[in-house]
C-alpha positions as CSV (number, residue, x, y, z in Angstrom):
1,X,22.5,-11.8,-3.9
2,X,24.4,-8.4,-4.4
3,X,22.4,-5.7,-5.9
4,X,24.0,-3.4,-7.5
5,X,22.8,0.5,-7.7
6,X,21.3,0.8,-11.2
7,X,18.8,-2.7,-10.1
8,X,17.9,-1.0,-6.7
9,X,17.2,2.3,-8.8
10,X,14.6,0.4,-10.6
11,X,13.2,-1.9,-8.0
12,X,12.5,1.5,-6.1
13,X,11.4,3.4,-9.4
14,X,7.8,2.6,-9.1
15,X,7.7,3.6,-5.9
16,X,9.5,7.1,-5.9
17,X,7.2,8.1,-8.9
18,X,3.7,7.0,-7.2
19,X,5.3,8.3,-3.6
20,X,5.8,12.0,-5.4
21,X,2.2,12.1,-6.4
22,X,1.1,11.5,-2.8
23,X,3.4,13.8,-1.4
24,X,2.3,16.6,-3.3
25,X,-1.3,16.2,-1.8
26,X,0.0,17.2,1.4
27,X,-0.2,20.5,2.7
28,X,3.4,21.8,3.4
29,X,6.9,20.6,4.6
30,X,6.1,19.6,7.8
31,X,3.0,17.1,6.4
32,X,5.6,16.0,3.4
33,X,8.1,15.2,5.9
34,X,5.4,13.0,8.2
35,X,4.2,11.5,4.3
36,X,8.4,10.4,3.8
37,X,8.9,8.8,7.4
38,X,5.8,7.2,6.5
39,X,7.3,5.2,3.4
40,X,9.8,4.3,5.4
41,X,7.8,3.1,7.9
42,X,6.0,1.0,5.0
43,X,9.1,-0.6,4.0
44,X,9.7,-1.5,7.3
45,X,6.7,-3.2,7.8
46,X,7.5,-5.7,4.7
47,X,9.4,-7.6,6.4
48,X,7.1,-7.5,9.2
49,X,4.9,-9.2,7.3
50,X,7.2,-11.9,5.8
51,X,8.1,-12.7,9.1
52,X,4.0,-13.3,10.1
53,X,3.4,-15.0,6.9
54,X,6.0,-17.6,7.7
55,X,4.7,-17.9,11.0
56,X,1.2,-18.6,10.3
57,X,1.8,-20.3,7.2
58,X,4.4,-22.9,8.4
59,X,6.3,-22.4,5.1
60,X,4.4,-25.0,3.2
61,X,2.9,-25.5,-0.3
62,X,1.8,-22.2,-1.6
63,X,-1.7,-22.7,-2.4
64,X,-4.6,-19.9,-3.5
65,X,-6.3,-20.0,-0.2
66,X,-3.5,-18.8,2.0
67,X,-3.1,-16.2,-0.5
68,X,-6.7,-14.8,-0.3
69,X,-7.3,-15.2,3.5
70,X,-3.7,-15.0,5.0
71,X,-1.1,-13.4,3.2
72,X,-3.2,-10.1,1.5
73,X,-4.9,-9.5,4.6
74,X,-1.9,-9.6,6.7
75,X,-0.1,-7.7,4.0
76,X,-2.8,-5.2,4.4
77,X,-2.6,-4.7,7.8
78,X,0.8,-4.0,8.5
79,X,0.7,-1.3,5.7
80,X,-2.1,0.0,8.0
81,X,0.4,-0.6,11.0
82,X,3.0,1.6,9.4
83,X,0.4,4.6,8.8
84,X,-1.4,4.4,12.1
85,X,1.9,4.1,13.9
86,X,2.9,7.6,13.6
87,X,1.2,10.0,10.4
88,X,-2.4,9.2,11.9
89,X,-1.4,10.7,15.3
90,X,0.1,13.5,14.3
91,X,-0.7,16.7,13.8
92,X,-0.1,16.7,10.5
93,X,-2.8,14.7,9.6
94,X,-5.6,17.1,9.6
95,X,-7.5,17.0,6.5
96,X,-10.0,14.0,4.9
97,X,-7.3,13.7,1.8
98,X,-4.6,13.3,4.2
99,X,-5.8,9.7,4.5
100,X,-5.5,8.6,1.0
101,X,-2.2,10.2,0.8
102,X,-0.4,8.9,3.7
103,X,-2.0,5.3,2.9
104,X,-0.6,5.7,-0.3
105,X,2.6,6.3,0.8
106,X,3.1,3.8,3.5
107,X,1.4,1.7,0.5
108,X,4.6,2.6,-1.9
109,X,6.9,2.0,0.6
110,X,6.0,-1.5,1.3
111,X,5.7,-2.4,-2.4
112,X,9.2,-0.7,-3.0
113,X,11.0,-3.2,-0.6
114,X,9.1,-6.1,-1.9
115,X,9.7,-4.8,-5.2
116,X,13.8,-5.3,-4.2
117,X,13.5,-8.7,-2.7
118,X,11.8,-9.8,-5.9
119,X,15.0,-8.2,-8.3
120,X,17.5,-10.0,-5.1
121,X,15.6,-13.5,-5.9
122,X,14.6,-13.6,-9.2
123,X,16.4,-10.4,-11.3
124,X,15.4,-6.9,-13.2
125,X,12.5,-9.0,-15.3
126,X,10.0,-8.6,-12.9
127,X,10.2,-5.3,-13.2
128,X,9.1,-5.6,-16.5
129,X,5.4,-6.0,-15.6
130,X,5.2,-7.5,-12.0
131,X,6.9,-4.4,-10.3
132,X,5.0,-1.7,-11.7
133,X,1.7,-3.3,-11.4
134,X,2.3,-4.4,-7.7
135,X,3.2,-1.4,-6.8
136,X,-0.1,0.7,-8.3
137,X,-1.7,-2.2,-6.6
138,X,-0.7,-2.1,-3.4
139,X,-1.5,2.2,-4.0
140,X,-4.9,1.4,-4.4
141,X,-5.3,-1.0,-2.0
142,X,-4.5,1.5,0.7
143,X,-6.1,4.2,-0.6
144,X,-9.5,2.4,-0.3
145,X,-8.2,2.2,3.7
146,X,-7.1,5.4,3.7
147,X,-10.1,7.3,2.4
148,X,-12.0,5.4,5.9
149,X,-9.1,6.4,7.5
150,X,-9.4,10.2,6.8
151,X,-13.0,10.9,7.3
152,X,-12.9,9.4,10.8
153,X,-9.8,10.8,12.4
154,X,-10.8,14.5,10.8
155,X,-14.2,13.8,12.5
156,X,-12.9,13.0,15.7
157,X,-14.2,9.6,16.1
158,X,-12.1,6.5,17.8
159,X,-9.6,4.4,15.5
160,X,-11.8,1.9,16.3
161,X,-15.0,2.8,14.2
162,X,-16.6,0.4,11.5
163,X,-15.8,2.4,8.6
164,X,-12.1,1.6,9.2
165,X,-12.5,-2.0,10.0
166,X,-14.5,-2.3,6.6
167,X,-12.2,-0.5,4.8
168,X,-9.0,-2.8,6.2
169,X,-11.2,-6.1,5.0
170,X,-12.4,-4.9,2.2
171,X,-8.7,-4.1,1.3
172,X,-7.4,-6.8,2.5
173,X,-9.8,-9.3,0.2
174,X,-9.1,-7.3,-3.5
175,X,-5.2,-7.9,-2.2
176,X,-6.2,-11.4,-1.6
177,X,-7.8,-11.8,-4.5
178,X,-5.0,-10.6,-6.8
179,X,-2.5,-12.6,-5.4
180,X,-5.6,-15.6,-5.7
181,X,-5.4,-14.8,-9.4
182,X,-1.7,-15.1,-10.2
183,X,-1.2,-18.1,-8.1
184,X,-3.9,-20.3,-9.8
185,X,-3.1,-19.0,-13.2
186,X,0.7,-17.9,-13.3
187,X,2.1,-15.5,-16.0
188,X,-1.2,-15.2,-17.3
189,X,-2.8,-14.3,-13.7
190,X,-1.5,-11.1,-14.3
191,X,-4.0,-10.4,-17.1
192,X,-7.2,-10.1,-14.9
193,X,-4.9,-8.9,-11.9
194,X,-3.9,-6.2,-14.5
195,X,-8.0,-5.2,-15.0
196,X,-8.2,-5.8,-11.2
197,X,-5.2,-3.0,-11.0
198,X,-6.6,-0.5,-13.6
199,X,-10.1,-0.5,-12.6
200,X,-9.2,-0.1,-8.6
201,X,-5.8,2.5,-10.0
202,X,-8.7,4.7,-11.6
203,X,-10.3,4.8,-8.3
204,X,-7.8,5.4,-6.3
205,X,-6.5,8.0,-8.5
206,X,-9.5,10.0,-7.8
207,X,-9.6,9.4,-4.6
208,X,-6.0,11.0,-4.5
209,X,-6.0,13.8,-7.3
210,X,-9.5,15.0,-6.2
211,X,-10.1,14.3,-2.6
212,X,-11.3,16.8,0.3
213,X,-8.1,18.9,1.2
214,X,-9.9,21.4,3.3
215,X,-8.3,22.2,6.3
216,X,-11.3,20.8,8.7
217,X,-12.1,24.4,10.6
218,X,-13.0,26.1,7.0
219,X,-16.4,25.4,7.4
């Protein structure tokens, strides 16, 4: 289908809104630059995960359990992908909020892109409620990554630490879990997914707007 300018301006809208937030809790150009490569790099890892999805899934029937143990998990971990692929190993990522912020933005970036497919299959009314809740979703759900994410590459340890893992899984199930909800229910699965989104939005939000952006050497 052939999008034209004005639906791609609002499939991205979301997106560029939430991506500006977590931009500006990074600490100068060269950290905002790493924080804009790195919603790209979350875009590119939608399709990524489409591609895995129809691998493991087969393209069959979709039912609520491949959505809670396949599809938001995987999701999950190729937004994870797109963050520790290049921001976490930079040198730009030096401070405990840098986590959440760099999550959040790979996290945009992959929403954003999905956001587009959606408007390319089924037009501008998902964007009505779908698109902007997705998106703040998908935020949160890498924030709640991201804040693991932080604390252990500021404090030196190995990518491989449990707070990380528990934080990809933990993730990984709420995403489940909201796709769960609107597969079962339909249309109206986007009433609890919508509590779902405020209640983890709120905490992510925090997590963002009030995290620990000392530079690690200040004592």
């Amino acid at each position: 289908m052939l999008l034209f300018p004005a639906q791609v301006g609002i499939a991205f809208a979301p997106g560029f809104l939430l991506l500006g937030f977590c931009l500006r809790r990074l600490n100068g150009r060269g950290a905002r630059g790493v924080g804009l490569l790195t919603f790209l790099l979350g875009m590119g890892a939608t399709p990524v995960a489409g591609l895995l999805e129809g691998v493991l899934l087969g393209g069959g029937e979709v039912e609520w359990w491949k959505m809670v143990l396949v599809v938001g998990p995987l999701e999950e971990v190729c937004k994870f992908g797109a963050v520790w692929g290049y921001a976490y190993r930079s040198r730009w990522f030096e401070r405990p909020g840098d986590g959440p912020a760099y999550a959040g933005a790979g996290s945009v970036g992959f929403a954003s892109l999905e956001n587009l497919l959606y408007v390319g299959g089924h037009g501008l009314d998902v964007m009505l409620v779908r698109g902007p809740v997705t998106t703040v979703f998908h935020l949160a759900t890498g924030v709640v990554w991201g804040w693991f994410l932080g604390r252990r590459r500021v404090a030196g340890a190995r990518l491989g630490g449990p707070g990380v893992a528990v934080g990809v899984v933990l993730a990984g199930l709420l995403h489940g879990g909201f796709n769960g909800l609107v597969t079962v229910l339909g249309d109206w699965g986007m009433v609890p997914a919508g509590l779902m989104t405020v209640v983890l939005g709120w905490w992510a939000w925090g997590r963002l707007k009030g995290g620990d952006n000392s530079h690690p050497r200040e004592g």
